[in-house]
FITIPA-921558 format. One record per residue: residue number from 1; residue in one letter; x negated, y negated, z of N, C-alpha, C in turn. Coordinates in steps of 0.02 Angstrom, whole numbers, plus 50000, padded with zeros to 5 digits. Example, Ala and Ser with C-alpha at 12.3 -4.5 7.8 and 13.67 -1.06 7.14 Angstrom:
FITIPA-921558
+-----+------+-------+-------+-------+-------+-------+-------+-------+-------+-------+
|  nr | rest |  n.c1 |  n.c2 |  n.c3 | ca.c1 | ca.c2 | ca.c3 |  c.c1 |  c.c2 |  c.c3 |
+-----+------+-------+-------+-------+-------+-------+-------+-------+-------+-------+
|   1 |    A | 49340 | 50284 | 50390 | 49385 | 50225 | 50390 | 49340 | 50165 | 50390 |
|   2 |    S | 49358 | 50112 | 50354 | 49316 | 50053 | 50357 | 49355 | 49998 | 50394 |
+-----+------+-------+-------+-------+-------+-------+-------+-------+-------+-------+
//
This chain:
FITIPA-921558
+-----+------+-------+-------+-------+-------+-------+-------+-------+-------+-------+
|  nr | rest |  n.c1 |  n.c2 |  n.c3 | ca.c1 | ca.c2 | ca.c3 |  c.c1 |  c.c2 |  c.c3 |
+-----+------+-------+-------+-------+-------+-------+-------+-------+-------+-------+
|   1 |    X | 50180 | 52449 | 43293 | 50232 | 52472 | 43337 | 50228 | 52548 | 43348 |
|   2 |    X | 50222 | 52574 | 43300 | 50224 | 52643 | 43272 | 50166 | 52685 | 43329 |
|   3 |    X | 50097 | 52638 | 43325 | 50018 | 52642 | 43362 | 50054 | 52644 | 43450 |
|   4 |    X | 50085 | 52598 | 43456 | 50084 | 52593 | 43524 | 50144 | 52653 | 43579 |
|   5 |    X | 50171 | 52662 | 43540 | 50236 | 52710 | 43546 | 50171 | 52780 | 43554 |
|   6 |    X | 50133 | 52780 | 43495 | 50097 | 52857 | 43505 | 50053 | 52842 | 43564 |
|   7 |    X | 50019 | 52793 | 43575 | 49978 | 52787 | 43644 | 50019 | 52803 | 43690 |
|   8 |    X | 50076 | 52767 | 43693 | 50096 | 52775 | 43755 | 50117 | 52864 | 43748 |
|   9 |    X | 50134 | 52900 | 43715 | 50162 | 52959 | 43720 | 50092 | 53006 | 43751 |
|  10 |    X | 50036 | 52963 | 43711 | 49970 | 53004 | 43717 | 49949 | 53030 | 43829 |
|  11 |    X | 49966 | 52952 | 43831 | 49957 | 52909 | 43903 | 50013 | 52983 | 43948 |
|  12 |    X | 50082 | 52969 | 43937 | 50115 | 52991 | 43956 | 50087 | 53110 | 43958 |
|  13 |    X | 50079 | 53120 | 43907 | 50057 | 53175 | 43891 | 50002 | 53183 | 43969 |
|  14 |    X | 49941 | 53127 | 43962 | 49888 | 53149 | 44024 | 49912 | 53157 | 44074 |
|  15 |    X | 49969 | 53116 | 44106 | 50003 | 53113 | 44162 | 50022 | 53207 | 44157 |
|  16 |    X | 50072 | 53218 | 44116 | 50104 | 53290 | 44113 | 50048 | 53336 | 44143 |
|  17 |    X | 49981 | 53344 | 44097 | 49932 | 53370 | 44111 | 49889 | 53358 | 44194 |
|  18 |    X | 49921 | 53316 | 44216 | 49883 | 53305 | 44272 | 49927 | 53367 | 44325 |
|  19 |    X | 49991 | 53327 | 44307 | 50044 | 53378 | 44350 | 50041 | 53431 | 44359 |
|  20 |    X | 50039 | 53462 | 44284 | 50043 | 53547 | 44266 | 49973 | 53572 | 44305 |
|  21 |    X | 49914 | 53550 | 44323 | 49847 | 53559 | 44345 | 49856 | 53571 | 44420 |
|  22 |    X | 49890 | 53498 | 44459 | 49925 | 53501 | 44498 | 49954 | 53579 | 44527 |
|  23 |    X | 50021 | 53588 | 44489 | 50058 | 53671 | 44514 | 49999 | 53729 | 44481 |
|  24 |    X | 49948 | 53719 | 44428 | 49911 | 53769 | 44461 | 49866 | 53789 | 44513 |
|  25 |    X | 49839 | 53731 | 44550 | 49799 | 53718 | 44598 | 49847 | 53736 | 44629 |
|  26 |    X | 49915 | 53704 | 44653 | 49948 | 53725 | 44729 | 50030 | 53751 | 44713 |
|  27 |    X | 50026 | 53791 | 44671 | 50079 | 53819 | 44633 | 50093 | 53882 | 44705 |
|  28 |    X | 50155 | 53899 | 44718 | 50177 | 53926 | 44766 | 50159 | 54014 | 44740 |
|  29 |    X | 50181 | 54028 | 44682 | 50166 | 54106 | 44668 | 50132 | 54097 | 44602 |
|  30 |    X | 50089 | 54149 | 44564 | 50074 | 54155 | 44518 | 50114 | 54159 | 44461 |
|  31 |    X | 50179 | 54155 | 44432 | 50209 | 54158 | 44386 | 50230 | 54077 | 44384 |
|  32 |    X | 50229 | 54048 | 44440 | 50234 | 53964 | 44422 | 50169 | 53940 | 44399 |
|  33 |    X | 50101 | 53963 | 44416 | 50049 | 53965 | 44386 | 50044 | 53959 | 44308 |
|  34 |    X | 50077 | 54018 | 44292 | 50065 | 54064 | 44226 | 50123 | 53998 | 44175 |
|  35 |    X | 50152 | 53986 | 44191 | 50213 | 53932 | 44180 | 50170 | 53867 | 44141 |
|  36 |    X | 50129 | 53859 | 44214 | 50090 | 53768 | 44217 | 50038 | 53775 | 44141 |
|  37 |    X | 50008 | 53859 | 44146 | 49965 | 53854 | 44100 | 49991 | 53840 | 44026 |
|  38 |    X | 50020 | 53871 | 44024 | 50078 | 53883 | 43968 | 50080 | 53813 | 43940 |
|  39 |    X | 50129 | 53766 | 43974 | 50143 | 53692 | 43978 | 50086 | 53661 | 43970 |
|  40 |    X | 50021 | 53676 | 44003 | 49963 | 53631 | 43971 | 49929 | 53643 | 43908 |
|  41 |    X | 49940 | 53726 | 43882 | 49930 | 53719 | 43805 | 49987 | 53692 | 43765 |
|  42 |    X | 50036 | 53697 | 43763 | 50088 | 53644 | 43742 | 50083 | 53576 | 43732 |
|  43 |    X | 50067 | 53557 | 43783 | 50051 | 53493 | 43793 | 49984 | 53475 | 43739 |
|  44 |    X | 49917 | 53520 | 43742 | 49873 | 53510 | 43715 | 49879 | 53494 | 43632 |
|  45 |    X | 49920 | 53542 | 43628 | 49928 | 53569 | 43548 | 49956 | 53505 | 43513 |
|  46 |    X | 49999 | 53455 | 43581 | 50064 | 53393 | 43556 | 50005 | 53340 | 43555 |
|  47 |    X | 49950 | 53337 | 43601 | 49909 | 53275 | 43631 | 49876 | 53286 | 43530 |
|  48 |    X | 49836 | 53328 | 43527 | 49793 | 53341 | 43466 | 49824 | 53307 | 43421 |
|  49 |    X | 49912 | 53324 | 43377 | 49925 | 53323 | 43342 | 49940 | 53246 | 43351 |
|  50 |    X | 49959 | 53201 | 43398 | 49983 | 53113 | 43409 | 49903 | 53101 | 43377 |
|  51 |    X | 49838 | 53132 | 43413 | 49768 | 53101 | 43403 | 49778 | 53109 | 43301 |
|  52 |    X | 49785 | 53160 | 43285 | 49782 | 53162 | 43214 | 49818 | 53112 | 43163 |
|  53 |    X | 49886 | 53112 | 43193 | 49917 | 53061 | 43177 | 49884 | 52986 | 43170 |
|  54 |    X | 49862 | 52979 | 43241 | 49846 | 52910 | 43231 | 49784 | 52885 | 43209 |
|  55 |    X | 49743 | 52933 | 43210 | 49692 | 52947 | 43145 | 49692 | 52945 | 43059 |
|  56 |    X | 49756 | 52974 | 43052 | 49764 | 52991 | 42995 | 49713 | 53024 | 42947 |
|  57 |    X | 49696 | 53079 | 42971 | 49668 | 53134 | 42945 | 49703 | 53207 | 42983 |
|  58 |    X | 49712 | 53245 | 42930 | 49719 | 53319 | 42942 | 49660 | 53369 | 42962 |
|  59 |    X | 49595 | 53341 | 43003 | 49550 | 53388 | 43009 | 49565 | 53427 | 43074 |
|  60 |    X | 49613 | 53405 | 43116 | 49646 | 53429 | 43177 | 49671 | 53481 | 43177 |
|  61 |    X | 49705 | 53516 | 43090 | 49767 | 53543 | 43114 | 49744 | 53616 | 43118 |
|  62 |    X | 49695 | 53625 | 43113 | 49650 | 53700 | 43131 | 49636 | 53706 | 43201 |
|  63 |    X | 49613 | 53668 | 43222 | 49620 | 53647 | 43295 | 49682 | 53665 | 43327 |
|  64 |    X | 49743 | 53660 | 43290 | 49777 | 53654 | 43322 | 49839 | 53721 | 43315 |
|  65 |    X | 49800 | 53744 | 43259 | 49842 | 53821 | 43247 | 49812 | 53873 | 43294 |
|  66 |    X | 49733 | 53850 | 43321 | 49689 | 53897 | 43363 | 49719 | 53908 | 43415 |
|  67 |    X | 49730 | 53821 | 43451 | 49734 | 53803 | 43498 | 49801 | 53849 | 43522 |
|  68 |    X | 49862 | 53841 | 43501 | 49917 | 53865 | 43511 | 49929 | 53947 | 43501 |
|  69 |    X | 49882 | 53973 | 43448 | 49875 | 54033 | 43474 | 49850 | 54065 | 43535 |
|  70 |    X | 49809 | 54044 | 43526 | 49767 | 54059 | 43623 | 49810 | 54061 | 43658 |
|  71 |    X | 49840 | 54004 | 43678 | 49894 | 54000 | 43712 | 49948 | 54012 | 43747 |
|  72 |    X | 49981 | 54051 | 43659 | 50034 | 54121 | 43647 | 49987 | 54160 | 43675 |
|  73 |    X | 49923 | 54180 | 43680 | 49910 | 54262 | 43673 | 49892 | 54260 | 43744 |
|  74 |    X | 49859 | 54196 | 43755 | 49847 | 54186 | 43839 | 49909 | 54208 | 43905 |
|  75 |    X | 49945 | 54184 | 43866 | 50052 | 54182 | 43896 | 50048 | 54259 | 43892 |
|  76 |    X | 50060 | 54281 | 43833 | 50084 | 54358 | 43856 | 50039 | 54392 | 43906 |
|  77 |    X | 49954 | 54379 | 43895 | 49922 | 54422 | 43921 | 49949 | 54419 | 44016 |
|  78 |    X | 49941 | 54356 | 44040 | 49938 | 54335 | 44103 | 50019 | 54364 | 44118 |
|  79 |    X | 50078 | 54359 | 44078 | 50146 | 54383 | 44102 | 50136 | 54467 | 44096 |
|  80 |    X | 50090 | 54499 | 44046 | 50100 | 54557 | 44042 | 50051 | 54592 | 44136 |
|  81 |    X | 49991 | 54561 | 44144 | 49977 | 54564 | 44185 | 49993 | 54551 | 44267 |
|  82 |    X | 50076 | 54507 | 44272 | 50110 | 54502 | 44314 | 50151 | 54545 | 44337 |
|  83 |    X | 50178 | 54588 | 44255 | 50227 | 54611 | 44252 | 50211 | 54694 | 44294 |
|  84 |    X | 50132 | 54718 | 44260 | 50117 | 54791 | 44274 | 50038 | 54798 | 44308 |
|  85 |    X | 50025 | 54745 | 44325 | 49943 | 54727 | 44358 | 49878 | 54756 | 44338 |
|  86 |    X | 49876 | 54776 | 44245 | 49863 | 54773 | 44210 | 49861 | 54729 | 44130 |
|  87 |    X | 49808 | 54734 | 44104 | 49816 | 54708 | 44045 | 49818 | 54751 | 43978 |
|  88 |    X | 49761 | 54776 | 43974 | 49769 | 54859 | 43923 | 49783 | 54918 | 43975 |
|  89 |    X | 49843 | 54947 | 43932 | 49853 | 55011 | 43975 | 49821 | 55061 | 43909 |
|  90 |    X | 49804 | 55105 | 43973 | 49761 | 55150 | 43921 | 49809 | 55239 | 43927 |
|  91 |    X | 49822 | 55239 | 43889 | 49847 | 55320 | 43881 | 49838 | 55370 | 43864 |
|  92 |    X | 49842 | 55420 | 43886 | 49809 | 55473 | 43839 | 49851 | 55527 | 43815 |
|  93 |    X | 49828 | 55558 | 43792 | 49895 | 55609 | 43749 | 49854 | 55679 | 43794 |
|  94 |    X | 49899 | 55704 | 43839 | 49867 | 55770 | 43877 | 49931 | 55793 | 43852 |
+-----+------+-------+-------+-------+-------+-------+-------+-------+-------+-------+
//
């Protein structure tokens, strides 16, 4: 019961991922973009951890601490780059 509940969540998850792919392909501005990406590492990080589960092995969960960092660091970079159309600002002390 337990098996089929995670498939289907697994199933359901690809759909999400199709969507979120979807609004980045024809996403109206770039911050709904930045959004979709966001939501598909989310998504990724949830798909991994059902696969581990229903595996029953923990060799995933490195995978999946990576995965979700990227993610985070991907998110700020792309919002910081919305925000000032830069990514490193460089300064100098004159």
């Amino acid at each position: 019961m337990i098996e089929v509940m995670l498939l289907t969540a697994l199933a359901l998850y690809g759909v999400a991922i199709a969507i979120s792919a979807y609004r980045i392909m024809i996403g109206p501005s770039l911050p709904d973009r930045v959004v979709a990406i966001d939501m598909i590492g989310v998504m990724l990080v949830s798909s991994i951890a059902i696969i581990s589960v229903l595996q029953g092995t923990k060799a995933y969960l490195e995978v999946i601490l990576i995965l979700a960092i990227l993610a985070f660091i991907s998110t700020v970079a792309f919002s910081k780059y919305i925000e000032r159309g830069v990514i490193i600002d460089h300064k100098r002390d004159d």
